[in-house]
N, C-alpha and C positions, 0 to 999 in steps of 0.2 A: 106413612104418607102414601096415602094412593096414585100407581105410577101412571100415567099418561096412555090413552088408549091407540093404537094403529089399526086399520083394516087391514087385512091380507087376504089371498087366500089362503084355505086351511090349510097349516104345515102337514107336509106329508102327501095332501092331494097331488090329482095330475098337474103340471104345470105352476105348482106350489112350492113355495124354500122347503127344502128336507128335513126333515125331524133333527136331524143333528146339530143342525144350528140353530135350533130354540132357542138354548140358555143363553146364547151371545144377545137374541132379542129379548127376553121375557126379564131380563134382569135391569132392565130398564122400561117396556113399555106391558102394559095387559093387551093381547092380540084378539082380535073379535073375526072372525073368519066371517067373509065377507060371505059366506055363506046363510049364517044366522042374521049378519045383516038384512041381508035380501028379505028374510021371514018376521026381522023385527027392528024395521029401521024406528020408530019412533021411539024405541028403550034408545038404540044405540045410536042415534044421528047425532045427537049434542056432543056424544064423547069423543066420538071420533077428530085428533089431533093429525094423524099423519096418516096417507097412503101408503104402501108397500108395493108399488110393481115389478112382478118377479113374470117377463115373457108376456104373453100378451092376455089370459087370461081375464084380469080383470079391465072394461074397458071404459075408460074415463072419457065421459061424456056430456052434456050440459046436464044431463037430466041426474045422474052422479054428482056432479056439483055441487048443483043445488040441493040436494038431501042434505051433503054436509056441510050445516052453517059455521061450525068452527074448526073448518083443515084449512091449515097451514103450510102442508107442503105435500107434495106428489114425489116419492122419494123412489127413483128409478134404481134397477139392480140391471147394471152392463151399461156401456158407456153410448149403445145409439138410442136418442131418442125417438126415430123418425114414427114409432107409432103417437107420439103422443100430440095433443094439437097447445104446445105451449101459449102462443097467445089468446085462447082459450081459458086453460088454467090460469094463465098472472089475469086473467080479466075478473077472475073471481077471488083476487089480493091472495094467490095461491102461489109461493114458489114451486119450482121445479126442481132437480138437482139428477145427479147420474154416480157411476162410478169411473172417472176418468183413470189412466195408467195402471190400475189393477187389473187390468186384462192381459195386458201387453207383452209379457211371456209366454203366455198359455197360447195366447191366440199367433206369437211364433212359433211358437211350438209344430201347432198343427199345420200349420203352413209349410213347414219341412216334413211335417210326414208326410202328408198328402203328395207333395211332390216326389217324395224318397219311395210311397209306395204306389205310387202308378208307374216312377220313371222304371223299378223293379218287377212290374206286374205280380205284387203281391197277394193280392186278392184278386187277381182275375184267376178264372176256372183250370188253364194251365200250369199257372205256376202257382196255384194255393196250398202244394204241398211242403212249399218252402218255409209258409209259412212257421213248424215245429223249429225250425233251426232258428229263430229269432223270437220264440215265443215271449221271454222276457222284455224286449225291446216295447212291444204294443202292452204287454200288461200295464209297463209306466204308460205309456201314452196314450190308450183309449179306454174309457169306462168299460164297466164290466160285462155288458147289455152288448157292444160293439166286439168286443174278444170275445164274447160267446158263438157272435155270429162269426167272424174270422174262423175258429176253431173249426166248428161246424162243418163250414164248405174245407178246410184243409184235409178236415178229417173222410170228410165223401170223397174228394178228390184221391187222396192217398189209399182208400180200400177201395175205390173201385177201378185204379187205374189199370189195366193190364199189361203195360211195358213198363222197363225201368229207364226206356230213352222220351226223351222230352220235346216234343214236338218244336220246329223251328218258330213259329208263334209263339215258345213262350220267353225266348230271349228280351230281356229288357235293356234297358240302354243307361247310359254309366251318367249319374250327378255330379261324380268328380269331376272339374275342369269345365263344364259346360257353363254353358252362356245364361246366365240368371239375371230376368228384367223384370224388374220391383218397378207397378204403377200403383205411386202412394209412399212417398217415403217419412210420413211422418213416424212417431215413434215406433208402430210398430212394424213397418217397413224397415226399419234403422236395426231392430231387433232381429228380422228375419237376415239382413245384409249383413249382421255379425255371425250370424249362425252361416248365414251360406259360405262365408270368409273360410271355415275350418275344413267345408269341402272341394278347397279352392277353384271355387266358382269364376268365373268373370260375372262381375256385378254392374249392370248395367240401370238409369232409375230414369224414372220422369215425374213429376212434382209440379204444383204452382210455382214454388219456389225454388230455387236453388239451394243447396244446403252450403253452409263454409266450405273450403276446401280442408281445413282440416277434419272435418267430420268424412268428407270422401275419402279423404286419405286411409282414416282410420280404419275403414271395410274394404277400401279399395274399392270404390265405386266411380262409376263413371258418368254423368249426368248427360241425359237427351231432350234436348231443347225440344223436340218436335215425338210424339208419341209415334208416329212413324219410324222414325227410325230404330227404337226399341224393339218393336213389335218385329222388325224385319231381322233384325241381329239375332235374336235373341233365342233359345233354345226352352225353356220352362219361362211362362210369363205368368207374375202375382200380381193379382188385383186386391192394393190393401189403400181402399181410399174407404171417405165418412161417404152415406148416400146424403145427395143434396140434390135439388132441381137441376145443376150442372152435372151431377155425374150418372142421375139415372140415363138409362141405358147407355153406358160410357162407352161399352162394347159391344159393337153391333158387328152388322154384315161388313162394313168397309174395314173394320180393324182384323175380324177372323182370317180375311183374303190378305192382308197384309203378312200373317206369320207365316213363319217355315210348316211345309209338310208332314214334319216331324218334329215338332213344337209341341210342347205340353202346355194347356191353360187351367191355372191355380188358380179359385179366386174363396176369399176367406174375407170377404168384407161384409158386402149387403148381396142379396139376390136380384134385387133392381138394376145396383150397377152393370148388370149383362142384358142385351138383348135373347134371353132362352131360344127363340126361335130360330136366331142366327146360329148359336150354339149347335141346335140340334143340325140344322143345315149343313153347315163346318165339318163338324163329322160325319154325317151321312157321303158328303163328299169328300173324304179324307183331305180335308184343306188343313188340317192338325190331325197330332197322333192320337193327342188324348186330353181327358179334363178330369180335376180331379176338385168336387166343389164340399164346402161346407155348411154353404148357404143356397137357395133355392128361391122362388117365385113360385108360388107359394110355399109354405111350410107346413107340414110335408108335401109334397107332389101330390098331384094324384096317382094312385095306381099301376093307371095305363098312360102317364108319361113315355115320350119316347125317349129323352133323355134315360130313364131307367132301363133301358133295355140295349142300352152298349156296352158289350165287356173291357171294351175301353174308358168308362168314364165309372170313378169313385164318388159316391154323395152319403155326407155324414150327416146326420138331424140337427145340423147347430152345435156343434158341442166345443169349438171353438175355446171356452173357457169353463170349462166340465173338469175340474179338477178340485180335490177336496182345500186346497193351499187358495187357490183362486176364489174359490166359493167364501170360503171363511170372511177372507180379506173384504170380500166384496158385501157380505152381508155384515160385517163392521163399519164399513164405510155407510153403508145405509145409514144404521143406529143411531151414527157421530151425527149425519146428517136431519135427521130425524131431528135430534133431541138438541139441536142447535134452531132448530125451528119453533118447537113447543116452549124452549127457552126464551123466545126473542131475539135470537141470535143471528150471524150473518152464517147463512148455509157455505160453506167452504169448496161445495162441489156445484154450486149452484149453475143451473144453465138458462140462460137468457132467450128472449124470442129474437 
């Protein structure tokens, strides 16, 4: 029986699912790399059943649409879809779909490192020779591409230092105990606020909603009615909210003045949700210590951002959920998704406009 056709882009290219996880696709659908599409959409227009977007890559647009007179669904890998224009797609009887809660580790994950390695000035140019004594630590927790570049600067830093004393600049400042304010407590907020629990944080949140009290209890968290008052407590602040028309630029010039002078700002959601220009300002005037981001406006920066050029502030390329356990998961959930659509089926991850 001849399996079901999906677009992608071609596994392995930039911005492409990784050759590794073919077999999890190919054993269910024939992949037509949306490449050869582009050069012969009228072999391959009819076939095409299902989308694959894997990053922003390929980009769904009327004119897209309409090529493919039989897709049935637009099947997103990572759980935001703010690129995509959903009622758009359902206007051409096209579901949508994402991967919900399979992030939600990975992307706690990085949200304690990032704070564990700016609170430590791990990768800043003084203390990057610390990095050898922890080198196991970042091999689990950042891809290969990011430990090369860690390495790299440790390793300049340590052969070309010429004292064995360490300048007072390179003292960092202790996670234990400190004041951790989670803006965004859904799941994976709740995830970050178990993990912060173990470096006995004070866990402090603010939310549309309020969670149970037994769920506070659980992390020991403390719920703030008014995002003020967060922002002013608080010692390391995470911004783990979805980007929506409410949250773009959620942090701007009025919240940076509200933190401590020695505050740390974490944010691992969306790039929108900060106002950038306030950020750079913030810092420029030391109104915080430091930032340590994941996410960006745009992706990558430019160049000659001035964000990049503070040794206070960490910026990872997205990699948030850059893990082979996550990935897998996640280009499973496609598949299920997928082949629930070419079925007739009701997509289980389905996302509504």
């Amino acid at each position: 029986m001849e399996k079901p056709c999906i677009l992608a882009t071609t596994l392995g290219a930039p911005g492409g699912i990784y050759k590794c996880f073919a077999p999890c696709i190919e054993k269910h659908f024939t992949i037509i790399p949306y490449e050869w599409f582009v050069q012969r959409k009228a072999e391959f227009a009819d076939k095409i059943q299902a989308l694959f977007v894997w990053g922003g890559v390929i980009k769904v647009d009327q004119n897209l649409l309409k090529s493919l007179p039989n897709l049935k669904a637009v099947v997103n890998g990572g759980v935001g879809v703010d690129h995509l224009d959903i009622p758009l797609i359902n206007s051409f009887g096209v579901k949508v779909s994402n991967t919900p809660h399979v992030v939600d580790n990975a992307t706690a994950d990085i949200g304690m490192s990032l704070m564990l390695a700016s609170a430590r000035k791990i990768v800043e140019g003084e203390s990057c020779s610390f990095l050898f004594r922890i080198s196991s630590w970042f091999i689990i927790l950042f891809s290969e591409s990011i430990v090369n570049f860690f390495f790299y600067a440790g390793h300049n830093f340590s052969k070309f230092r010429e004292s064995d004393d360490f300048p007072e600049s390179s003292l960092g400042t202790d996670v234990s105990g400190a004041t951790l304010g989670i803006i965004g407590m859904g799941r994976i907020g709740y995830k970050i606020a178990k993990r912060a629990q173990g470096f006995e944080m004070k866990i402090l949140y603010h939310n549309r909603n309020r969670r149970p009290e037994s769920d506070e209890r659980a992390v020991g968290a403390t719920y703030c009615a008014s995002m003020k008052e967060l922002l002013q407590r608080s010692d390391f602040v995470m911004v783990v909210v979805n980007l929506s028309p409410q949250t773009h630029k959620l942090i701007g010039p009025k919240e940076f003045a509200m933190m401590k002078p020695n505050s740390t700002f974490i944010n691992v959601s969306r790039g929108l949700v900060v106002d950038q220009d306030a950020l750079v300002d913030a810092l420029q005037k030391k109104m915080i210590r430091a930032a340590a981001l994941d996410v960006t406006y745009p992706e990558p920066l430019p160049r000659d951002h001035p964000l990049l050029s503070f040794p206070n502030v960490i910026i990872l390329p997205h990699v948030g959920t850059h893990t082979v356990e996550t990935y897998q998961i996640m280009v499973e959930r496609m598949v299920i998704n997928a082949l629930a659509a070419v079925t007739g089926g009701q997509l289980p991850d389905e996302v509504k406009a």
